[in-house]
ROPATI-968452 format. One record per residue: y, x, z of N, C-alpha, C, O in turn. Coordinates in nm, 2 decimals, m for minus. Example, Ala and Ser with C-alpha at 12.3 -4.5 7.8 and 13.67 -1.06 7.14 Angstrom:
// residues 2
      nv      nu      nw     cav     cau     caw      cv      cu      cw      ov      ou      ow
   m0.57    1.32    0.78   m0.45    1.23    0.78   m0.33    1.32    0.78   m0.33    1.42    0.85
   m0.22    1.28    0.71   m0.11    1.37    0.71    0.00    1.29    0.79    0.11    1.34    0.80
This chain:
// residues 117
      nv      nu      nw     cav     cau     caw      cv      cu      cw      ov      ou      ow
    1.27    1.46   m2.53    1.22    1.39   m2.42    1.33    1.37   m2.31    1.41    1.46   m2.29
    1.33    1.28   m2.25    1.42    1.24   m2.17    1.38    1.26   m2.05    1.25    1.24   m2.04
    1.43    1.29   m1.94    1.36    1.33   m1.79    1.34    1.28   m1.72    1.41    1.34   m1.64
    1.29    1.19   m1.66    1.29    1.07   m1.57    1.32    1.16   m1.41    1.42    1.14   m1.34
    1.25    1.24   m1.38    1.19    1.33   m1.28    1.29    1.45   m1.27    1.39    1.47   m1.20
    1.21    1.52   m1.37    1.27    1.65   m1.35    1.41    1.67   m1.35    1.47    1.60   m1.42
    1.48    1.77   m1.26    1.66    1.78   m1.30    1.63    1.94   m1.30    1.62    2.01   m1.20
    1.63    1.97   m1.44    1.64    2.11   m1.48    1.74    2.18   m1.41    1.72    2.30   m1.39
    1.85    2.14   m1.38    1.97    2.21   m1.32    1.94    2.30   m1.25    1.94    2.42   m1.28
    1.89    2.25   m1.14    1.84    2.25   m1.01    1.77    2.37   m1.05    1.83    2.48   m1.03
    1.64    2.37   m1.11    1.55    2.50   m1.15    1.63    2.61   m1.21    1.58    2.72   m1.22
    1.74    2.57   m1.27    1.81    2.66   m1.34    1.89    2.76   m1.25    1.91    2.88   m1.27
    1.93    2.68   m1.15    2.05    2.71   m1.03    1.98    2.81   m0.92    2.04    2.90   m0.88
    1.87    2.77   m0.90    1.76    2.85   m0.82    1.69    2.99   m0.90    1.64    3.09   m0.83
    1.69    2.98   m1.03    1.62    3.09   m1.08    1.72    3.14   m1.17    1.68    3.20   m1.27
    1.86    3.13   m1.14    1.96    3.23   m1.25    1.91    3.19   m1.45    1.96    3.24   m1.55
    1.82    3.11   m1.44    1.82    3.05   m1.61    1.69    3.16   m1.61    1.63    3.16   m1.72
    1.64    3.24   m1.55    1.51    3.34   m1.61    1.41    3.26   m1.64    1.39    3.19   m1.54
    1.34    3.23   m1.74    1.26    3.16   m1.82    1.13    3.21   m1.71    1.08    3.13   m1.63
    1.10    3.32   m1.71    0.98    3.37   m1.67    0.96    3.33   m1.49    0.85    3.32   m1.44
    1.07    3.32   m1.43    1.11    3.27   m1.28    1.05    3.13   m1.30    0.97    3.08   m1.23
    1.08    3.07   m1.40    1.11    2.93   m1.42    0.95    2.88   m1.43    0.90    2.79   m1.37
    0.89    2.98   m1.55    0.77    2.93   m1.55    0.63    2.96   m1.46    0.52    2.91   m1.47
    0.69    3.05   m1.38    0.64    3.10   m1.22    0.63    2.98   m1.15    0.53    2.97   m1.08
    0.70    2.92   m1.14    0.77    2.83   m1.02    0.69    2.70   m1.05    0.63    2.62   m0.97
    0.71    2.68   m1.22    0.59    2.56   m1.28    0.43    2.56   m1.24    0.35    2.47   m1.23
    0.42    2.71   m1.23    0.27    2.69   m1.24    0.22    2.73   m1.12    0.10    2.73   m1.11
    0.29    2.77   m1.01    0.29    2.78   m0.88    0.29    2.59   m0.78    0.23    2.57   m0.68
    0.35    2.50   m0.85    0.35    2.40   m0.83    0.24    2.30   m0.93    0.16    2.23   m0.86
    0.23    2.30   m1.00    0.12    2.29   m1.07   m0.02    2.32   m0.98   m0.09    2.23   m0.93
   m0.05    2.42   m0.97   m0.15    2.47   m0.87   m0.18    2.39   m0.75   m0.28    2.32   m0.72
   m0.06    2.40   m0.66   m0.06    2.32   m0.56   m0.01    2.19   m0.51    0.04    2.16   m0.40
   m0.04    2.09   m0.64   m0.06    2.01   m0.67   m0.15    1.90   m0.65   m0.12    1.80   m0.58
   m0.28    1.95   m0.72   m0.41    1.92   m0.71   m0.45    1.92   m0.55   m0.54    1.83   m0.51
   m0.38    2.05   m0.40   m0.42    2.11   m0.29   m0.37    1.94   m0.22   m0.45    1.87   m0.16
   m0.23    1.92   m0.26   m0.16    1.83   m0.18   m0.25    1.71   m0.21   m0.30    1.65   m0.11
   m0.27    1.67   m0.30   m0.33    1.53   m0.35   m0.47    1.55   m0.23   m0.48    1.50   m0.12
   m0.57    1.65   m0.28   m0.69    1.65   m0.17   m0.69    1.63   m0.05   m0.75    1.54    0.01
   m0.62    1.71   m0.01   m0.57    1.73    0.13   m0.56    1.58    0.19   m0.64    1.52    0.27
   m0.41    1.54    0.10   m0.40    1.42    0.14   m0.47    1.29    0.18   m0.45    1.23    0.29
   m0.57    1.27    0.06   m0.70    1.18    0.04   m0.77    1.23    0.16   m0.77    1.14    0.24
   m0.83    1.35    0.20   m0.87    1.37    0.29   m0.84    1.36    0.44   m0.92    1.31    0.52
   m0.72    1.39    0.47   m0.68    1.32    0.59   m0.71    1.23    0.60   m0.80    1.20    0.66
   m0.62    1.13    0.52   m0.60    0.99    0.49   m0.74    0.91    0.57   m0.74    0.83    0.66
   m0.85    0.98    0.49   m1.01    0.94    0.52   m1.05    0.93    0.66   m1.12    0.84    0.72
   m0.98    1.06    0.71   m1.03    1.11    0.85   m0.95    1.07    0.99   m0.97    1.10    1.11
   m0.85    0.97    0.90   m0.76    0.91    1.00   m0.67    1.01    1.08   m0.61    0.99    1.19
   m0.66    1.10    1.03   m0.55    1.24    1.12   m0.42    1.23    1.02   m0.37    1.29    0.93
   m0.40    1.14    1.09   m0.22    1.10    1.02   m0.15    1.18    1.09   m0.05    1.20    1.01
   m0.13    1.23    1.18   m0.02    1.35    1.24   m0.05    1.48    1.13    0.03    1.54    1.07
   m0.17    1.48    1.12   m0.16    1.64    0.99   m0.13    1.57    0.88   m0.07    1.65    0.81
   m0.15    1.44    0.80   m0.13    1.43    0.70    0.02    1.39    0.70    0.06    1.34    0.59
    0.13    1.40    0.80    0.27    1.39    0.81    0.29    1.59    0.81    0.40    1.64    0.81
    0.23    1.63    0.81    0.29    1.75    0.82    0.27    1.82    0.66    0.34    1.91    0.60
    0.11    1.74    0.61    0.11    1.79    0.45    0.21    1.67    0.39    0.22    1.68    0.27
    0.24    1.61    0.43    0.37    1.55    0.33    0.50    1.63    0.35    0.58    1.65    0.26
    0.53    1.67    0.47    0.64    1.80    0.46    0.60    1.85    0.38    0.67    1.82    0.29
    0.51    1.95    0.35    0.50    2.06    0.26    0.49    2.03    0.16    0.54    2.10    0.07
    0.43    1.89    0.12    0.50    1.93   m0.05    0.62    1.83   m0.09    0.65    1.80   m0.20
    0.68    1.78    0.03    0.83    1.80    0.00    0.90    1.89   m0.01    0.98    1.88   m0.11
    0.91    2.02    0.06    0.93    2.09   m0.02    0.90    2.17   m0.11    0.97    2.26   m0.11
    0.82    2.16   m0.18    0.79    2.18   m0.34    0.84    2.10   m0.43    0.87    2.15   m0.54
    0.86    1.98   m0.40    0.90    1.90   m0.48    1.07    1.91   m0.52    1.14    1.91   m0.63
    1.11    1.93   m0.37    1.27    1.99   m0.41    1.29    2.08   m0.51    1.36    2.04   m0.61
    1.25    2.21   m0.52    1.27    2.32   m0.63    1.28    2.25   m0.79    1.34    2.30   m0.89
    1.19    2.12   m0.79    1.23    2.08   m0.94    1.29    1.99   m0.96    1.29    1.93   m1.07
    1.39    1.94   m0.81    1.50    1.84   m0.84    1.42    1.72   m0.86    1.46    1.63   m0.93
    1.30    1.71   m0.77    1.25    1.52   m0.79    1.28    1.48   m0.67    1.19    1.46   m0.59
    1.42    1.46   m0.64    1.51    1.39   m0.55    1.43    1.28   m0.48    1.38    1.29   m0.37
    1.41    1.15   m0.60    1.32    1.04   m0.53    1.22    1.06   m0.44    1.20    1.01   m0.33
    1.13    1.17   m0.51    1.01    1.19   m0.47    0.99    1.21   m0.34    0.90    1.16   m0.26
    1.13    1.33   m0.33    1.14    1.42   m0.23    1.19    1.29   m0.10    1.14    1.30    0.02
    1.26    1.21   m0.12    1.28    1.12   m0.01    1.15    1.03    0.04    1.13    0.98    0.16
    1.08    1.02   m0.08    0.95    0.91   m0.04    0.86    0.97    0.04    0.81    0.92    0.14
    0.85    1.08    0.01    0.79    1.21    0.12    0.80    1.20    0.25    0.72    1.16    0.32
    0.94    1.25    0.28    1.01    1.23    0.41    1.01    1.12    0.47    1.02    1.12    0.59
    1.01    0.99    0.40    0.97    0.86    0.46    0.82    0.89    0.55    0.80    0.88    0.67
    0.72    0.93    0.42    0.62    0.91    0.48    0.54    1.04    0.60    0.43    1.06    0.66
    0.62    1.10    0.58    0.58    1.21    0.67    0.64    1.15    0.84    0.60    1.18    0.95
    0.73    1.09    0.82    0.80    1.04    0.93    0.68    0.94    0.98    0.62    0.95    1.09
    0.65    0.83    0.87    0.54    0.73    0.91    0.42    0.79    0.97    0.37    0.73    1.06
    0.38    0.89    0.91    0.27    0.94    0.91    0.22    1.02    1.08    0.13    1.02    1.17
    0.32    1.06    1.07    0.34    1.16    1.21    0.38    1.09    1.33    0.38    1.13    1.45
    0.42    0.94    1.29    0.43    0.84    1.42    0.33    0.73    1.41    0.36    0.63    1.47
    0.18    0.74    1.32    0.10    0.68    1.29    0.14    0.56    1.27    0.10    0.48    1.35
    0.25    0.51    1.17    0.27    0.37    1.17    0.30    0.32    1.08    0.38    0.40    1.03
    0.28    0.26    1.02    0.29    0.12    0.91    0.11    0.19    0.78    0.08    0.17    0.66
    0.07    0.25    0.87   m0.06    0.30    0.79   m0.11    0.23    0.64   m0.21    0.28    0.59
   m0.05    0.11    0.58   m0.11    0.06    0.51    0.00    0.09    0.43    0.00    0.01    0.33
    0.10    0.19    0.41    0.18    0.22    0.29    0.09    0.38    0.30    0.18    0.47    0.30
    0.03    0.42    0.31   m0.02    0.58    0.31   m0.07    0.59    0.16   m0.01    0.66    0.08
   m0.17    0.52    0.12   m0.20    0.52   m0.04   m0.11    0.49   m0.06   m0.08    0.57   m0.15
   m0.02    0.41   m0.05    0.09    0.39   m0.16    0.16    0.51   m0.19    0.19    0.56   m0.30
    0.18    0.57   m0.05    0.26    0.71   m0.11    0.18    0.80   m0.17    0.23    0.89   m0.24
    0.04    0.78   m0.14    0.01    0.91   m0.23   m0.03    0.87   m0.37   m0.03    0.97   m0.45
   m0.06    0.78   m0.41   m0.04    0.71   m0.59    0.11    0.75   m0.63    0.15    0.81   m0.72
    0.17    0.70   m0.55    0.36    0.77   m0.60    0.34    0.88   m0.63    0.39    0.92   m0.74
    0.27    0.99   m0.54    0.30    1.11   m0.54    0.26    1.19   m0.68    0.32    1.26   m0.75
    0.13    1.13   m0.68    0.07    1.19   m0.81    0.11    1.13   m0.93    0.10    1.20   m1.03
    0.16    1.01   m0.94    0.21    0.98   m1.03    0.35    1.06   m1.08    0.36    1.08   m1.20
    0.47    1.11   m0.97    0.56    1.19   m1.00    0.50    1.29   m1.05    0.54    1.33   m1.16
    0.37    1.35   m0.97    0.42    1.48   m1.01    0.32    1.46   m1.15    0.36    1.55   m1.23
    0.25    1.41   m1.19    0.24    1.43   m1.31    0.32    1.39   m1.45    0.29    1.43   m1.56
    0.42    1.31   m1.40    0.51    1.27   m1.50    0.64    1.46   m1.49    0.67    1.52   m1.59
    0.66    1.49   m1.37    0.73    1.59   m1.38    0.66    1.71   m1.41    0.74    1.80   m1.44
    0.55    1.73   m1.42    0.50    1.86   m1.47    0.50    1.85   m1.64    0.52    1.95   m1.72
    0.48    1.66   m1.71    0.50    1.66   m1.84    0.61    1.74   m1.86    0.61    1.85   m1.91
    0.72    1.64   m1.79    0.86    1.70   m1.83    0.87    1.85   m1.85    0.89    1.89   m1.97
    0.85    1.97   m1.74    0.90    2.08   m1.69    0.81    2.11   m1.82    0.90    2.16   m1.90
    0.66    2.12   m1.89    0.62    2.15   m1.95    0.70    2.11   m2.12    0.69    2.19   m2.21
    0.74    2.03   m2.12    0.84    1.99   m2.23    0.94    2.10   m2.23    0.95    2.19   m2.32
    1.03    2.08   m2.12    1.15    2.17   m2.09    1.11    2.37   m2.12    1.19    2.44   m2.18
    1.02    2.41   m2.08    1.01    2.52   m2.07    0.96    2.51   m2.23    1.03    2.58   m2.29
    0.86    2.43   m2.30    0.88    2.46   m2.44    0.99    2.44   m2.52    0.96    2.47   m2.64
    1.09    2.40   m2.50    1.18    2.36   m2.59    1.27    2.52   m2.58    1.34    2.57   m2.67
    1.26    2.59   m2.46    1.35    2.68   m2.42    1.27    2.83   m2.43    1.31    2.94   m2.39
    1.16    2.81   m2.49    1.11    2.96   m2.57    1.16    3.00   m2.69    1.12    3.11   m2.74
């Protein structure tokens, strides 16, 4: 499988190559996953775009630890947007992006971590 997303390096570089760090880190992100997406949707609804710029910080950084560079910038775009309430009509856009990364990158890391047992 080829990585679109994921940059194994990166997880490798942060966790000394320990498989068991590695697959901590997957399912620690995995988990809070599903938090970010709600969350998101939920602000989004309630029109509190100042907190929904501060949950797009946070799972920018989550997204860093597995090297989804892109991701991690689309984030920071929108946390900036978000927290200066403005251009409000890219907000779903970013969060369709979001879930769309990260479920293409959890394929990957879940690939990656099987190929390396």
């Amino acid at each position: 499988m080829e990585y679109t997303i994921f940059k194994p390096e990166y997880l490798q570089s942060i966790t000394g190559g320990d498989m068991e760090v590695m697959s901590e880190i997957a399912g620690i992100f995995g988990n809070q996953v599903p938090e970010f997406l709600t969350g998101m949707r939920s602000l989004l609804g309630q029109e509190k775009y100042f907190e929904l710029g501060l949950l797009a910080h946070k799972a920018k950084g989550s997204v860093t630890v597995l090297g989804m560079d892109e991701t991690a910038r689309m984030l920071k775009e929108f946390e900036l947007l978000a927290k200066a309430g403005e251009q409000k009509e890219k907000y779903s856009g970013f969060i369709t992006k979001f879930e769309a990364d990260t479920s293409t990158v959890m394929a990957e890391v879940a690939d990656y971590l099987s190929k390396k047992r």
